[in-house]
N, C-alpha and C positions, 0 to 999 in steps of 0.2 A: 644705369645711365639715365641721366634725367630727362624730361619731357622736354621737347621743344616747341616753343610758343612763335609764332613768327607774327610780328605787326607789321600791318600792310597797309601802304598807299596808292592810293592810284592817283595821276597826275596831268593834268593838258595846258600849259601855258597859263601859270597862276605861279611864276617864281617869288613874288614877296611871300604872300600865304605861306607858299611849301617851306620857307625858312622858317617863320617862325612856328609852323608845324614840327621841323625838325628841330629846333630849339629846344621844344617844351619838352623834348626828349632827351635830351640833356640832364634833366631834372629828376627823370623818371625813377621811381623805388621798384628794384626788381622782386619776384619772389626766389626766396630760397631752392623752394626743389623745382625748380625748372630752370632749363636753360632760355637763352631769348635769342632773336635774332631781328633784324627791320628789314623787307623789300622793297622795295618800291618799284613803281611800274609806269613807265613815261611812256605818253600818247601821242607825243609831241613828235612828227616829222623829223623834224631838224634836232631832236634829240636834249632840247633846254633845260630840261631840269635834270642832266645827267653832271655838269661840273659844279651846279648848286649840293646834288646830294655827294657830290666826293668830298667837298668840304668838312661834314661833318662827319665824315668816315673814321679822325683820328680823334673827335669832341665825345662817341656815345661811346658807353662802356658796354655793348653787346657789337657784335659781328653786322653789317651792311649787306647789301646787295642789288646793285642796280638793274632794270631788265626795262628794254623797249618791245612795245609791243604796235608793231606797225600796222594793223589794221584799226582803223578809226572804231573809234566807241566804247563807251563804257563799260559793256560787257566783253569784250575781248580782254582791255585791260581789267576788267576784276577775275578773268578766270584764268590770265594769266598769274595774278599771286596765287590765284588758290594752287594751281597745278606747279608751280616751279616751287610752293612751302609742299605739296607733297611728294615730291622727286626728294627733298629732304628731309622725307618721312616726318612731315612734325604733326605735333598730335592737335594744337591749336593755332587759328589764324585769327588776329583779331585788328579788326577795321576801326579805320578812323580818315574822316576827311583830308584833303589835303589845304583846307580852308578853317582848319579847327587847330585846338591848341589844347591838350592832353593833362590834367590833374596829376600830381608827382605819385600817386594813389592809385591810378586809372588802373592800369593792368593787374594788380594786383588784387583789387576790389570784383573785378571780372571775375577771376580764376575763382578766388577764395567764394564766389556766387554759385559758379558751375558745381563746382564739390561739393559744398552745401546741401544745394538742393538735385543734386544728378541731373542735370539736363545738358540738351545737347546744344541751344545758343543762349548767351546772357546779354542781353539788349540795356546801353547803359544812358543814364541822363545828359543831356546837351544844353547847355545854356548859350540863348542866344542872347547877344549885345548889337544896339542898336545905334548907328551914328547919332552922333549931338546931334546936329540939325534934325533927324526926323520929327514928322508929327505926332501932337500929344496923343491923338488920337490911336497912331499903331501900339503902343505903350501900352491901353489900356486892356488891350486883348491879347491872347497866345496866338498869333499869327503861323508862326512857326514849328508850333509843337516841340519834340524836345523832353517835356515833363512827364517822368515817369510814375508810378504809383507806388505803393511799399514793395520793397525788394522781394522777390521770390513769386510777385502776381504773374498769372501766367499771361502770355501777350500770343494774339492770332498771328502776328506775323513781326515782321523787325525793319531796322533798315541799318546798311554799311556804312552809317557816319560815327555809329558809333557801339560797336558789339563783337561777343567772342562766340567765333563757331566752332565745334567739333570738329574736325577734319577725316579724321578715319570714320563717322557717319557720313561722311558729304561723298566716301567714297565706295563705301560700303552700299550703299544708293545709286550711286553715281548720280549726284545730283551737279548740277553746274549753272552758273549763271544764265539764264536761258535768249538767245540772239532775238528772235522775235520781240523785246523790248529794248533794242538798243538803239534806235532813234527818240521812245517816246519817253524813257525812264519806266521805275516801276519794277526791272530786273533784279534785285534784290527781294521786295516784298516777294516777288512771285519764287523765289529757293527759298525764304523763309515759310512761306504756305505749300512750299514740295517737303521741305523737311517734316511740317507737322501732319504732314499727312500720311509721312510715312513713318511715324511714332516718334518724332524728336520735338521734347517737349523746350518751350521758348518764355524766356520769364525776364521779371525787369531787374534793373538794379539801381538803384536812386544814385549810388557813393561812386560809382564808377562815372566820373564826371568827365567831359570834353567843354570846352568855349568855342563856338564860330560866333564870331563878326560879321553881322550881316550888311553886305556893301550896298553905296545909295543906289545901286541898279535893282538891291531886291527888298528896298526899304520905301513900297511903295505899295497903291491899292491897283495899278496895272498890274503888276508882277504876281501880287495877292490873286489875282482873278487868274489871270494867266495858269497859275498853277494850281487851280481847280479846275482848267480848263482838260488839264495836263493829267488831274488823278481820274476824271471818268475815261478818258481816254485808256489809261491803264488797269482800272476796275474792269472795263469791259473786255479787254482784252484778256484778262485774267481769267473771267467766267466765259469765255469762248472758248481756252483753251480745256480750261475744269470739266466744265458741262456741257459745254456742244452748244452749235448755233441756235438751237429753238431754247433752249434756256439762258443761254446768255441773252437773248433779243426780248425773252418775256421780262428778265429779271431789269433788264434798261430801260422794260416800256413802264413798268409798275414803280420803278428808284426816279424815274425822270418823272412820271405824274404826281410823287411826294414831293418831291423837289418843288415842282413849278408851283405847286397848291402851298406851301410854305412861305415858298417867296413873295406869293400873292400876297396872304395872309398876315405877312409881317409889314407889308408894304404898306397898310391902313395905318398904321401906329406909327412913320416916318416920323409924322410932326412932335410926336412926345420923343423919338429915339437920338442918343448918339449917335458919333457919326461911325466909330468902331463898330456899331450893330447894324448900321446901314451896309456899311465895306462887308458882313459876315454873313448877310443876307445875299446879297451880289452876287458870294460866292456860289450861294444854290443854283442863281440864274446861270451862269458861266458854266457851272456842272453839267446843267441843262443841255448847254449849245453843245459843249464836248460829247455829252451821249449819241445825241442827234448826227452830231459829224463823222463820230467813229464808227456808229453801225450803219451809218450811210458810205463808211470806206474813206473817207479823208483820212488822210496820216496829218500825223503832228512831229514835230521836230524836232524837245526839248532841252537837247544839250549843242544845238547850234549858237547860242549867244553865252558867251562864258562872262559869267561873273565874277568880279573881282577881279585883281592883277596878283 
């Protein structure tokens, strides 16, 4: 019997996106010795994106399955795919936004990774696209990250926009999405840094390609700062949990003194810089304020404003 591979979405009030998410899977090349299957997992109350995905129930040539997951947040809905792909026992779950659109290659380029090289997740490249109207300026810098390295490098941690994870390690572990970052984001990285810490090695893959469109709400140097506001938040959370409060608080007091001394230091040179180095510089300061606030106990709230429709 062959392997079953389950692709997974998670979803909250983004029905144009999720079509042509679910579109791109129309196209998709499967592999031979595996079976496939698609979940998805709506966050939505009122249940919206459940008559969007019956639509394509008769259009993909692998099996469907819809699941609502009524408690708010991102981490509920990711650890519901994971737990309803392993009620049916499948051996792979592989993530993809529901704001992105999936290369005809994508899954395939995953697996053919994981086997390669034996590991237990295969984190794949993202290209993001930028509305016409943005400025020249966002263009000239990786804002977004995305770009991965030559295939097979190994990577500290991952993220579910676009990657294949083992499933019988994740349970063999019992590893699961962890709640404590389900207001701030960051819930991913942090099962990606539990797997490798508990022997499951995590590597890139360039050919396993996704597209997200980046919408005018995050095609901007607000949004740029915002979510570095958003990653010390999460960093420090991370090493709170790892290490304990006296090393998490030393390791924010000495990352924030880098920080601030950087942005000082780049700040002399304004008059010669662009303006993308200026926006990249910022992001230190913003890192900064995020330190400051999280070990002072402010919460942040990062998937309160949904982007895109």
């Amino acid at each position: 019997m062959p392997k079953l591979v389950v692709i997974a979405i998670a979803t909250f009030k983004r029905p144009n996106m999720l079509s042509k998410a679910l579109k791109s899977l129309e196209k998709l090349e499967l592999p031979k010795e595996y079976s496939v299957a698609c979940f998805l997992c709506d966050n939505d109350p009122n249940r919206s994106a459940e008559s969007i995905f019956q639509n394509f129930t008769n259009k993909l040539s692998f099996p469907v399955k819809y699941f609502h997951e009524k408690n708010r947040g991102i981490v509920p809905a990711r650890n519901c795919l994971v737990k309803e792909a392993q009620k049916e026992k499948a051996s792979y779950l592989a993530f993809f936004d529901d704001d992105e659109t999936v290369d005809t290659r994508w899954l395939i380029e995953l697996l053919d990774a994981s086997k390669r090289f034996k590991v237990k997740a295969v984190w794949g490249k993202t290209i993001y696209t930028l509305p016409e109207n943005s400025p020249k300026w966002l263009r000239r810098r990786n804002f977004y990250g995305g770009d991965q390295p030559v295939t097979g490098t190994k990577k500290r941690s991952a993220s579910t926009n676009n990657v294949l994870i083992d499933l019988i390690f994740l349970k063999k572990h019992n590893i699961y999405f962890d709640s404590r970052f389900n207001d701030t984001g960051g819930s991913d990285s942090f099962l990606f840094r539990q797997m490798r810490d508990a022997g499951g090695s995590i590597i890139s893959c360039r050919e396993a390609i996704t597209v997200e469109e980046v919408p005018e709400s995050r095609a901007n140097e607000k949004w740029i700062l915002r979510r570095a506001y958003k990653n010390a938040h999460t960093e420090y959370r991370r090493a709170l949990i790892r290490k304990g409060k006296f090393a998490a608080f030393g390791l924010a007091f000495f990352y924030g003194l880098w920080l601030f001394a950087c942005y000082q230091l780049s700040k002399v040179f304004y008059p010669f810089q662009a303006y993308d180095f200026k926006v990249f510089n910022r992001r230190r300061k913003s890192k900064v304020k995020g330190l400051i606030d999280v070990v002072g106990g402010k919460s942040h709230e990062e998937y309160r404003i949904i982007h895109g429709s």
